[in-house]
N, CA, C and O atoms as a MOPAC input file, in Angstrom:
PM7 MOZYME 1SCF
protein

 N    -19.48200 1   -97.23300 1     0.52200 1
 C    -19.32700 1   -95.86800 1     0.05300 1
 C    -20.47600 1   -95.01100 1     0.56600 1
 O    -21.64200 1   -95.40200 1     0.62900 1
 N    -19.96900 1   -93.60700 1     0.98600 1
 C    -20.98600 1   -93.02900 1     1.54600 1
 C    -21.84600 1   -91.60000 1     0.41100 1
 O    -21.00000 1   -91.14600 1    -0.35800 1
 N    -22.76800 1   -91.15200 1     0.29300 1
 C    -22.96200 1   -90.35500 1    -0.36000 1
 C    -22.95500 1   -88.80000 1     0.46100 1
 O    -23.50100 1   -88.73600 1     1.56300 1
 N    -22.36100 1   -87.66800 1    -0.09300 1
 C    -22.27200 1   -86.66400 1     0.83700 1
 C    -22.66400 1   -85.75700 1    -0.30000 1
 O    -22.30100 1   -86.09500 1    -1.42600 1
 N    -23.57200 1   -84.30800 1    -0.10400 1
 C    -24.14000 1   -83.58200 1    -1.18700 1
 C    -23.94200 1   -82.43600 1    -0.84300 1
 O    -24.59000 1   -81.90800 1     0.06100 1
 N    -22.72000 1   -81.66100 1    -1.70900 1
 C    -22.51000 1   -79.95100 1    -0.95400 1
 C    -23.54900 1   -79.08700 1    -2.29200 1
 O    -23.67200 1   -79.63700 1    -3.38700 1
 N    -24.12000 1   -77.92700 1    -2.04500 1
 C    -24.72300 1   -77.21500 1    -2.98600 1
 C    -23.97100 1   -76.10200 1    -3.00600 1
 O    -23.22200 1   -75.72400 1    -2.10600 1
 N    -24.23200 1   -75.42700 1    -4.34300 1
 C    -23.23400 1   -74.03000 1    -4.70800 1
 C    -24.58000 1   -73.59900 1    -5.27600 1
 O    -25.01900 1   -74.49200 1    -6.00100 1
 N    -25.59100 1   -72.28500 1    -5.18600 1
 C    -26.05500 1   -71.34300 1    -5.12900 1
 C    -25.76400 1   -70.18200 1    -6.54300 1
 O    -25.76600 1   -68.98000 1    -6.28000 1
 N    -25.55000 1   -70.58800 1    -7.84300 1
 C    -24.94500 1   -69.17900 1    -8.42700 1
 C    -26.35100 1   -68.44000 1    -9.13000 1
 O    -27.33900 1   -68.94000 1    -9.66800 1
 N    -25.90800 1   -66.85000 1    -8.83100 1
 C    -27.04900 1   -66.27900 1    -9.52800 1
 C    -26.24800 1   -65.01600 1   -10.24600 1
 O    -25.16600 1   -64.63400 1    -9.80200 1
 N    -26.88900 1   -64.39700 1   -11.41200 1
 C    -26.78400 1   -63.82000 1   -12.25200 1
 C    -25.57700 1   -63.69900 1   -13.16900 1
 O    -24.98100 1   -62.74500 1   -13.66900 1
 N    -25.41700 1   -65.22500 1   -13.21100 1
 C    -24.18500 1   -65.60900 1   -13.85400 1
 C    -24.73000 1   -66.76900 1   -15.34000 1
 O    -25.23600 1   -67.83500 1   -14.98900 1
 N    -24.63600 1   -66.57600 1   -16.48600 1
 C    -24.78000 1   -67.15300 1   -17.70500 1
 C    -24.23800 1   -68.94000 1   -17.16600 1
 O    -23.36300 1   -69.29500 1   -16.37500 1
 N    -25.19300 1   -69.72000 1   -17.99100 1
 C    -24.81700 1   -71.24800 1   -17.62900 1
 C    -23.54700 1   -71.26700 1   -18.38300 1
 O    -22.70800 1   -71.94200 1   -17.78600 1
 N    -23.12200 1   -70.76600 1   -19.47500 1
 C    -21.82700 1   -71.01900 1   -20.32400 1
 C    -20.54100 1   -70.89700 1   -19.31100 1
 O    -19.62200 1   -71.70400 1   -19.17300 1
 N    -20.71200 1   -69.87800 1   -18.76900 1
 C    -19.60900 1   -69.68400 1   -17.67800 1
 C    -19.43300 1   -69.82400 1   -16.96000 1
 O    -18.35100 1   -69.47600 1   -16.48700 1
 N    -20.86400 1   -70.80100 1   -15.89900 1
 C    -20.91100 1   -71.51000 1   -14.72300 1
 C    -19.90700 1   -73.14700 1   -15.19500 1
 O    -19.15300 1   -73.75300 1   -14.43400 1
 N    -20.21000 1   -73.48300 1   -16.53700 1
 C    -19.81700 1   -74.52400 1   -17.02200 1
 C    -17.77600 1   -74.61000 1   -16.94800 1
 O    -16.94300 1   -75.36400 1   -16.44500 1
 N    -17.76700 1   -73.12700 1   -17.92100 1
 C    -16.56900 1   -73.34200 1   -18.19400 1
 C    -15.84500 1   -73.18100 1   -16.81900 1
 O    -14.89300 1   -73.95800 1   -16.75000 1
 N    -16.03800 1   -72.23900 1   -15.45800 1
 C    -15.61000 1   -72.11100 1   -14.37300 1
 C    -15.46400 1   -73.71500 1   -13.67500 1
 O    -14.64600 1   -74.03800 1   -12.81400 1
 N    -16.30200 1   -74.42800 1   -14.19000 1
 C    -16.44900 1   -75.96800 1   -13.30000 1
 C    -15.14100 1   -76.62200 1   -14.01800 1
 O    -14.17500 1   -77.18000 1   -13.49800 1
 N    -15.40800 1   -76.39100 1   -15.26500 1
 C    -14.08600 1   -76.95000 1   -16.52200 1
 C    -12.72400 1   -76.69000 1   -16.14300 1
 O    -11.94600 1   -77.63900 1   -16.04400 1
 N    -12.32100 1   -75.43200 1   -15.90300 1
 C    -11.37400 1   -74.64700 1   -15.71100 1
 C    -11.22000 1   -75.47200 1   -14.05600 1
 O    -10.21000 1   -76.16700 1   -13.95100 1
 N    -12.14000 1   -75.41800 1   -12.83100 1
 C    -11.34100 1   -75.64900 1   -11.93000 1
 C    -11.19100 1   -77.01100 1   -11.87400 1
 O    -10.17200 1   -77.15700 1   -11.19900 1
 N    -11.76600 1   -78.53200 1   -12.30600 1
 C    -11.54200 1   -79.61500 1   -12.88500 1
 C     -9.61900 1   -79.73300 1   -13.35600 1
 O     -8.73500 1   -80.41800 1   -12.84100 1
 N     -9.57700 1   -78.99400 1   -14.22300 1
 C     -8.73800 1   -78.82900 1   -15.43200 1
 C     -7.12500 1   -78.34600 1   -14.30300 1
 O     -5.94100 1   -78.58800 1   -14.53700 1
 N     -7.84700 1   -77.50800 1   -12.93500 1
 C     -5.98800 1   -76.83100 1   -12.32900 1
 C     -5.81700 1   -77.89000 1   -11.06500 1
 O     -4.92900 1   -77.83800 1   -10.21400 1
 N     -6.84200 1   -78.82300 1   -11.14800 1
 C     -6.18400 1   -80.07800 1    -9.68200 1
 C     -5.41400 1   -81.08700 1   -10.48300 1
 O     -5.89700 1   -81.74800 1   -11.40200 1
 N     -4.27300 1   -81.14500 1   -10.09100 1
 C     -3.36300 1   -82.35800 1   -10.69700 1
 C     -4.24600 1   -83.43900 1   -10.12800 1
 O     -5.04200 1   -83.14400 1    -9.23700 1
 N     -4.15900 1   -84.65600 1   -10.57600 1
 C     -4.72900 1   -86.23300 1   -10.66100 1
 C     -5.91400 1   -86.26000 1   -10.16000 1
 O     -6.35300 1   -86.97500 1    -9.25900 1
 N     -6.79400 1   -84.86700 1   -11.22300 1
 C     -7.90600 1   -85.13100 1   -11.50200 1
 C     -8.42400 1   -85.00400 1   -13.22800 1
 O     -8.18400 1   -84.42700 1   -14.28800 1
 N     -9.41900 1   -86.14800 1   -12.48700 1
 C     -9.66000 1   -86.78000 1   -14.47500 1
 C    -11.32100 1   -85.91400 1   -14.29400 1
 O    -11.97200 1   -85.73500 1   -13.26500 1
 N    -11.59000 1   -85.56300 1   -15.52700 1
 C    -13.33700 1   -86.00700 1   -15.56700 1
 C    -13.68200 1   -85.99700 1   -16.95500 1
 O    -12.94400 1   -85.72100 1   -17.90100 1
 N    -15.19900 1   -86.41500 1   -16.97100 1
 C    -15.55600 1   -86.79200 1   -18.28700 1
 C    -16.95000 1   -85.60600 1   -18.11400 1
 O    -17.38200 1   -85.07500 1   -17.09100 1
 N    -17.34900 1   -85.48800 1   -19.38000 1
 C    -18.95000 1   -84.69600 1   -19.38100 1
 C    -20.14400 1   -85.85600 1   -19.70300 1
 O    -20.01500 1   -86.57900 1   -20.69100 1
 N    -21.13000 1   -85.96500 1   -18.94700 1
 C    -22.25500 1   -86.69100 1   -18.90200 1
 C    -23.38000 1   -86.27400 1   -19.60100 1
 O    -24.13700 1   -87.07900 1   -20.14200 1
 N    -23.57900 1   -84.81100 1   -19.63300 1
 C    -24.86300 1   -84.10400 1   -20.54100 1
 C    -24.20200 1   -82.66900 1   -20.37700 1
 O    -23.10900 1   -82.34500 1   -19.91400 1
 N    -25.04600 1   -82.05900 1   -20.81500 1
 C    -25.23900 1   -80.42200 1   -20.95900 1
 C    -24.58200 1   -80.00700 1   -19.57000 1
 O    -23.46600 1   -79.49300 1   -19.49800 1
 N    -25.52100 1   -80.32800 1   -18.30600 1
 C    -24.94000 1   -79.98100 1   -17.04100 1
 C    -24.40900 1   -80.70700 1   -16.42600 1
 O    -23.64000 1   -80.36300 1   -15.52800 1
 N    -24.69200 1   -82.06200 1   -16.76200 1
 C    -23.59400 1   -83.19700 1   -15.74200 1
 C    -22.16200 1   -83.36800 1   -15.96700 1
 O    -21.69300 1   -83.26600 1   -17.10100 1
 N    -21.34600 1   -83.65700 1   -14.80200 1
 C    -19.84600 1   -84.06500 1   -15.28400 1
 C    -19.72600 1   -85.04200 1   -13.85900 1
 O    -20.36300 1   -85.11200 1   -12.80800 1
 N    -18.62400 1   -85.69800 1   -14.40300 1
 C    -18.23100 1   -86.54200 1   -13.25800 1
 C    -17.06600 1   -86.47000 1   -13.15400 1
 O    -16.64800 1   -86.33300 1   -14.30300 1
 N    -15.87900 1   -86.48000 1   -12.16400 1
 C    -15.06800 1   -86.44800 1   -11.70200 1
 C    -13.99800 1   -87.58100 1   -10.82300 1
 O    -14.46100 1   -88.25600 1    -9.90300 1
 N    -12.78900 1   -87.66500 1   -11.16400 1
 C    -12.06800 1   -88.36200 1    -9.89500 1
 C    -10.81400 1   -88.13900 1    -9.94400 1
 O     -9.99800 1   -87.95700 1   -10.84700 1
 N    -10.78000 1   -88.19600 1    -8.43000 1
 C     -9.32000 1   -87.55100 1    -7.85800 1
 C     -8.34500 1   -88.87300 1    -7.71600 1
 O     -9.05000 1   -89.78200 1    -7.28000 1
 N     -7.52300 1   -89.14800 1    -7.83900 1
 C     -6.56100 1   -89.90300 1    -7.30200 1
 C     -5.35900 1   -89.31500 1    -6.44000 1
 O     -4.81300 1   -88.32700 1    -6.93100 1
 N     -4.86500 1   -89.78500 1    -5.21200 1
 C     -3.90500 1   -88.93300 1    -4.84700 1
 C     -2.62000 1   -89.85000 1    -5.08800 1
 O     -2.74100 1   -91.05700 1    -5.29700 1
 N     -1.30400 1   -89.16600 1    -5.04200 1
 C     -0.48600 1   -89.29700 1    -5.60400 1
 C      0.63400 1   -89.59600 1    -4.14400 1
 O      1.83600 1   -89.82400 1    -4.27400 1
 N      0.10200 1   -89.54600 1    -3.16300 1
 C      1.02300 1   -89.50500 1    -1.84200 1
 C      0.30500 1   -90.55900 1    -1.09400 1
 O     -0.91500 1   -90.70300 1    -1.01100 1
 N      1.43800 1   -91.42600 1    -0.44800 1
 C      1.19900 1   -92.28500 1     0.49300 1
 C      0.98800 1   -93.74500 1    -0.24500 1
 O      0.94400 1   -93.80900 1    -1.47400 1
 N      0.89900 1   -94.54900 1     0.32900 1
 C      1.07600 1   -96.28500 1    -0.02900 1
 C     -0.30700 1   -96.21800 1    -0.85600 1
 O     -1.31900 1   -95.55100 1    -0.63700 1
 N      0.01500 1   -97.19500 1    -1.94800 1
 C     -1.09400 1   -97.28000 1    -3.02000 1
 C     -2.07500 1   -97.98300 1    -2.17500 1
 O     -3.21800 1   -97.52700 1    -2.17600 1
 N     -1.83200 1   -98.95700 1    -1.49600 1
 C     -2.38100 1  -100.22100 1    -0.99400 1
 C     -3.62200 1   -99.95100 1    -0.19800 1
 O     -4.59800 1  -100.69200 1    -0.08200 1
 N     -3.33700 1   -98.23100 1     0.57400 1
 C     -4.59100 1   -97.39900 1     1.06900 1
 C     -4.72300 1   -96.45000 1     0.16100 1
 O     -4.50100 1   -95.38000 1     0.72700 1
 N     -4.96400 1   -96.29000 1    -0.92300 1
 C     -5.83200 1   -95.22000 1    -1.77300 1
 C     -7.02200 1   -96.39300 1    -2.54200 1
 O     -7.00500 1   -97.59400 1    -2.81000 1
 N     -8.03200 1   -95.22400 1    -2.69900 1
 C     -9.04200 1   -95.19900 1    -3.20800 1
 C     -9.34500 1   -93.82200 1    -3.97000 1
 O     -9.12600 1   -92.72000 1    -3.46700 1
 N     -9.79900 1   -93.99700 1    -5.06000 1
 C    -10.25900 1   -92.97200 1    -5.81100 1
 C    -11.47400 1   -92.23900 1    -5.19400 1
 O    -12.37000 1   -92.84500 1    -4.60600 1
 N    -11.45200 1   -90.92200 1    -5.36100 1
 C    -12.46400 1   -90.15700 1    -4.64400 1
 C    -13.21100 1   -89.68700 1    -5.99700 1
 O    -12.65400 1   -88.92500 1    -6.78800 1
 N    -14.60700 1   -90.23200 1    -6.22300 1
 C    -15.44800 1   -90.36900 1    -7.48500 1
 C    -16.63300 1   -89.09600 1    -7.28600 1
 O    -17.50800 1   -89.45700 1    -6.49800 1
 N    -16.81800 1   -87.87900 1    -7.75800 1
 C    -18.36000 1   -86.94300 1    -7.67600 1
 C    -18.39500 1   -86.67600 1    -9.07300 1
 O    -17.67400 1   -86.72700 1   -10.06900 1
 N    -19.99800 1   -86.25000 1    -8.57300 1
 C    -20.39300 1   -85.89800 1    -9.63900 1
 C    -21.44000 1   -84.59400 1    -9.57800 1
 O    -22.27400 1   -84.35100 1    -8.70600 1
 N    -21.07500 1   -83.71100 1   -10.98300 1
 C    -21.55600 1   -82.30300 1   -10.27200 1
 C    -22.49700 1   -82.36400 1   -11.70400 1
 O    -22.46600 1   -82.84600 1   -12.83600 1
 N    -23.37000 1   -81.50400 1   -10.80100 1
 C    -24.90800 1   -81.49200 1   -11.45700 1
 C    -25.30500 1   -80.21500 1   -11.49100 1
 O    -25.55700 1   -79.87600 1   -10.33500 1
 N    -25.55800 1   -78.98300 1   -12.54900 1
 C    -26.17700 1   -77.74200 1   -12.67500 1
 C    -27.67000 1   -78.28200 1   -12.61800 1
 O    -27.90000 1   -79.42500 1   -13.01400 1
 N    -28.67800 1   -77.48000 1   -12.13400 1
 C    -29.90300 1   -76.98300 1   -12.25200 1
 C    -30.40100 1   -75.70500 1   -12.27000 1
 O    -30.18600 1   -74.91900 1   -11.34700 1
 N    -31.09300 1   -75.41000 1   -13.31000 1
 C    -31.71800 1   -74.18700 1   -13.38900 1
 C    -32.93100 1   -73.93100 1   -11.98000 1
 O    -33.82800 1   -74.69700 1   -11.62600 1
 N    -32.55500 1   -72.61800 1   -11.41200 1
 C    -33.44400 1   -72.68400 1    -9.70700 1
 C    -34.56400 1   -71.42000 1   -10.13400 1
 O    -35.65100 1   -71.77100 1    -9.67700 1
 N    -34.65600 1   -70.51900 1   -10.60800 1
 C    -35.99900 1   -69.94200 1   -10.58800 1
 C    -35.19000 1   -68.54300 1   -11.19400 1
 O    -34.01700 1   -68.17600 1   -11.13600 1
 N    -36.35800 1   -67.99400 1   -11.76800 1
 C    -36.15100 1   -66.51900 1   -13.13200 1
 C    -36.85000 1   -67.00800 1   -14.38400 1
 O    -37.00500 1   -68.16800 1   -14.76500 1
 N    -37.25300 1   -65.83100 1   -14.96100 1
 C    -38.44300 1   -66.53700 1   -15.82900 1
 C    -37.61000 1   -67.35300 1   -17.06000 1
 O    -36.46400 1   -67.80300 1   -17.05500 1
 N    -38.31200 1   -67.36000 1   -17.77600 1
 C    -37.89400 1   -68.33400 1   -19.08200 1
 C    -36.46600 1   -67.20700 1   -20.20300 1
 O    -35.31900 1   -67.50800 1   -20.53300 1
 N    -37.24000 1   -66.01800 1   -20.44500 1
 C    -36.54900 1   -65.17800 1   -21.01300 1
 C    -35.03000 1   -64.70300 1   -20.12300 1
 O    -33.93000 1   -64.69100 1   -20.67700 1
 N    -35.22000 1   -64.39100 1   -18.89100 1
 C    -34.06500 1   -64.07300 1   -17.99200 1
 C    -33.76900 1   -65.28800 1   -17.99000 1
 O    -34.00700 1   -65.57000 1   -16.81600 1
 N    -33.29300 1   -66.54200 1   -18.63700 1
 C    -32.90900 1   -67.83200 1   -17.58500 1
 C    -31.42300 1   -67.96000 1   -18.26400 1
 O    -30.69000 1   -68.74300 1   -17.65900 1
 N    -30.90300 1   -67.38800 1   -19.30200 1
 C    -29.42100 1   -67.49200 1   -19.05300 1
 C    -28.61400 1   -66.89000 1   -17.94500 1
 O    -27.46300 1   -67.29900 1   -17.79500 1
 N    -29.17800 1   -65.78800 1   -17.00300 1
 C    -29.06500 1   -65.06000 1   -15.72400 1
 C    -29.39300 1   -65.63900 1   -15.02500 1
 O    -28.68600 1   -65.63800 1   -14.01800 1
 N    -30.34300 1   -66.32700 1   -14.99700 1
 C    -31.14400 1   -66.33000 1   -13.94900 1
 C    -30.15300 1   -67.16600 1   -12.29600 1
 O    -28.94500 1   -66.94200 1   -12.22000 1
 N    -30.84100 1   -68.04500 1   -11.16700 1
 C    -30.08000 1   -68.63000 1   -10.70100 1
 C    -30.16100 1   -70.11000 1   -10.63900 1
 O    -31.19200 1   -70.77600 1   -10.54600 1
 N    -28.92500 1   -70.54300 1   -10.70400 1
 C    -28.81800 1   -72.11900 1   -10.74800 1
 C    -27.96100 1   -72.65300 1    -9.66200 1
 O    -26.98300 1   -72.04900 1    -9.22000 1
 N    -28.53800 1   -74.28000 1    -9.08500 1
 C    -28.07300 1   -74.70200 1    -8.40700 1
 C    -26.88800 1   -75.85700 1    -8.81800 1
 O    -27.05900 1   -76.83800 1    -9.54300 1
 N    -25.76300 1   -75.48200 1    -8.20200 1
 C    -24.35000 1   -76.90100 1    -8.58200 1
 C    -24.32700 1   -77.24900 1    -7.50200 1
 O    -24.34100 1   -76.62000 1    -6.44300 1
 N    -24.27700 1   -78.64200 1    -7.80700 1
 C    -24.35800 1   -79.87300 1    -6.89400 1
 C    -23.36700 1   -80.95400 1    -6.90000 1
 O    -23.33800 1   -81.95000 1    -7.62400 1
 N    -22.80200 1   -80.70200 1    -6.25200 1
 C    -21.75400 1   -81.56000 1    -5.86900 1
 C    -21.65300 1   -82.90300 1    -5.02500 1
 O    -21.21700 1   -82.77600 1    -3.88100 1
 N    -22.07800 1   -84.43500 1    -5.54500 1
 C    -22.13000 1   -85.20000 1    -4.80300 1
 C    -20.73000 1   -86.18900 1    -4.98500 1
 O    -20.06500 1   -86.66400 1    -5.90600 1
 N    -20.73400 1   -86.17700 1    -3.71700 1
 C    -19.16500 1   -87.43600 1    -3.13600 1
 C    -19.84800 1   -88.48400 1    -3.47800 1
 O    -21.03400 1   -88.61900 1    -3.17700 1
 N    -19.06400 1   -89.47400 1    -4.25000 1
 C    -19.78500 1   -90.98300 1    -4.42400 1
 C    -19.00700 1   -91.85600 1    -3.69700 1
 O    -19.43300 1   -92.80200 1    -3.03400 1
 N    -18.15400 1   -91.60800 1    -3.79700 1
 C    -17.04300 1   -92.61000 1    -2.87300 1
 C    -15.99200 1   -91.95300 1    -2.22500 1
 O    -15.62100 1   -90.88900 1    -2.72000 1
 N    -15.29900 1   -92.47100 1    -0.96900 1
 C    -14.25200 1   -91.57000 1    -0.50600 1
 C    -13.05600 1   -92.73000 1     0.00500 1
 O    -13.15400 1   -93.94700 1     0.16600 1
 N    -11.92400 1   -91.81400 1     0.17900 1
 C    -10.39400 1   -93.06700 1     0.07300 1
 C    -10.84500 1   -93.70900 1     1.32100 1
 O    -11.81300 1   -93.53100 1     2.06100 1
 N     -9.51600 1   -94.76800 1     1.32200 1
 C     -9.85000 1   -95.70600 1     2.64400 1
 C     -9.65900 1   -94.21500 1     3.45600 1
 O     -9.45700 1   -93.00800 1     3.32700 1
 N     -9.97900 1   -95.72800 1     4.72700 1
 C    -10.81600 1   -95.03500 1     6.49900 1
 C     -9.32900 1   -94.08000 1     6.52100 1
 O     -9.59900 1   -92.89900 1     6.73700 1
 N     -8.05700 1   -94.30000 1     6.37100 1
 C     -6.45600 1   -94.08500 1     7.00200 1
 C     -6.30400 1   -92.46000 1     6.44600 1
 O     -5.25800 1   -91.86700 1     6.71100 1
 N     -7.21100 1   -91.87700 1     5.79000 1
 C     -7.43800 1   -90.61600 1     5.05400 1
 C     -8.06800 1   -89.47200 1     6.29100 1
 O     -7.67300 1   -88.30600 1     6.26400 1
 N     -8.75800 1   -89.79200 1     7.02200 1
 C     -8.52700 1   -88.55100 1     8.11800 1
 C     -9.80700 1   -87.85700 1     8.33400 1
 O    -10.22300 1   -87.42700 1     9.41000 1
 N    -10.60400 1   -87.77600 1     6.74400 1
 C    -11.53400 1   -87.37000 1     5.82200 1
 C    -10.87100 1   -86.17300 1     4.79800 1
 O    -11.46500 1   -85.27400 1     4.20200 1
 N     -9.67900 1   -86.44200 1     4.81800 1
 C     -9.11500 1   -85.10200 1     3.68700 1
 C    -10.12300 1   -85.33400 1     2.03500 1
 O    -10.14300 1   -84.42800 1     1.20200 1
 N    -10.81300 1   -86.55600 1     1.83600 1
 C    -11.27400 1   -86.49500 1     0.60400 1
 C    -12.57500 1   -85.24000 1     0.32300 1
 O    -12.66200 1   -84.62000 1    -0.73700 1
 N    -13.39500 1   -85.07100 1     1.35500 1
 C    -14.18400 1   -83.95700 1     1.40500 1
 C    -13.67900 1   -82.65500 1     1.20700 1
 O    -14.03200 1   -81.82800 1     0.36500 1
 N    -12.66200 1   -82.55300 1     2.23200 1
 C    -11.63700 1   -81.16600 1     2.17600 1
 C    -11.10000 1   -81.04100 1     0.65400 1
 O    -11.29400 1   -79.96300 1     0.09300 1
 N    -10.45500 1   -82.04500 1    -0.03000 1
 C    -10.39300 1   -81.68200 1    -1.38300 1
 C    -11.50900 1   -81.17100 1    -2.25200 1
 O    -11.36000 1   -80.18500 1    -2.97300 1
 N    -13.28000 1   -82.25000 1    -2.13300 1
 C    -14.01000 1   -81.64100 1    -2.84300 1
 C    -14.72200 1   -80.39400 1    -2.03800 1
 O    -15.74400 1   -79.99600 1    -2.59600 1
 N    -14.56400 1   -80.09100 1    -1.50300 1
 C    -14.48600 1   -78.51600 1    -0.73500 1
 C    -13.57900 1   -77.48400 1    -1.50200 1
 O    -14.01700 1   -76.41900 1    -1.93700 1
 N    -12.41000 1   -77.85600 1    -1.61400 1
 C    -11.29200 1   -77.27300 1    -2.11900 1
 C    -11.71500 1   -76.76000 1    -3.55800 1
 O    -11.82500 1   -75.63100 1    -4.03800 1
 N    -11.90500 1   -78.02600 1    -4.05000 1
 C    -12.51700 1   -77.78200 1    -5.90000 1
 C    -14.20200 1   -76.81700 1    -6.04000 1
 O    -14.60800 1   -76.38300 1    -7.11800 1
 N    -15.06400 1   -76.62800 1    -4.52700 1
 C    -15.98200 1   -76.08000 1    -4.90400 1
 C    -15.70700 1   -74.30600 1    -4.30500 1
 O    -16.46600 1   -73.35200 1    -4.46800 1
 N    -14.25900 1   -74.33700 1    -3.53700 1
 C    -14.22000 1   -73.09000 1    -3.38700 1
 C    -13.36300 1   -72.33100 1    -4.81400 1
 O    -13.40100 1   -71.12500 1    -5.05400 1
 N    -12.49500 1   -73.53500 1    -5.77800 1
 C    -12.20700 1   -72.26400 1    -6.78500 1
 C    -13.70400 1   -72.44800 1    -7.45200 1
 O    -13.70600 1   -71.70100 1    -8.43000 1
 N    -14.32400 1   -72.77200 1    -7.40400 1
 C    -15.83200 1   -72.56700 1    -8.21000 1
 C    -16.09700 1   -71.39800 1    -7.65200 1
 O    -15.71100 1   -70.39300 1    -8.25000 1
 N    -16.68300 1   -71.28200 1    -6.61300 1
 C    -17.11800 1   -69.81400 1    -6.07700 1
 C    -16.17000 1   -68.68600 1    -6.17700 1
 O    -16.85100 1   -67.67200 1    -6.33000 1
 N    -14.74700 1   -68.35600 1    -6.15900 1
 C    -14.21800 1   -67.31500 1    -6.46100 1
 C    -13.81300 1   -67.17000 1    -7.88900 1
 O    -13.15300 1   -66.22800 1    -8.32800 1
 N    -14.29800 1   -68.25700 1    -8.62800 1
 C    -14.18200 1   -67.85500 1   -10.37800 1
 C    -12.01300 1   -68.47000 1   -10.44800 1
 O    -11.28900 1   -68.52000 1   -11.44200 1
 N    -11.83100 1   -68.64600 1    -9.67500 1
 C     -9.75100 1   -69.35700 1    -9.95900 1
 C     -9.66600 1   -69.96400 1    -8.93600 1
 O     -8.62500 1   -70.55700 1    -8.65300 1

């Protein structure tokens, strides 16, 4: 399994709604599961639903908020970094579409749907 790490950049956006935006786009990919790990962690996995079981593998990340800089008082604004790491990706016969999906899930993050 390889590890691959995309970053998402958000600023002057409240952590409540960086959260629920991660929730919400989690929540609109069919045969995806996730669980919550802490405050900012969640983990994720995709299963796909097309093609011979015999080559799938579950595509496993895990996304990580950090608070990135603004003082203490501004820090529900302030900006934070989401981190998106690939933990595992389907067999080799996949093309690399498993990235393109978690690509997919970090672009409804950035347009809020």
């Amino acid at each position: 399994d390889k590890e691959e790490q995309i970053f998402v950049v958000i600023r002057d956006k409240p952590l409540s709604s960086i959260k629920a935006d991660i929730v919400h786009a989690f929540l609109s990919i069919p045969s995806l599961s996730h669980s919550v790990i802490s405050q900012t962690s969640f983990r994720a996995e995709y299963k796909s639903m097309a093609g011979p079981t015999v080559f799938q593998k579950a595509v496993k990340f895990q996304v990580d908020i950090t608070y990135a800089e603004g003082s203490e008082v501004s820090r529900e604004n302030g900006i934070y970094s989401v981190t998106f790491t690939l933990m595992s990706e389907k067999a080799r016969g996949d093309g690399g579409g498993s990235g393109r999906r978690e690509r997919k899930m970090v672009g409804k993050q950035e347009t809020g749907g």
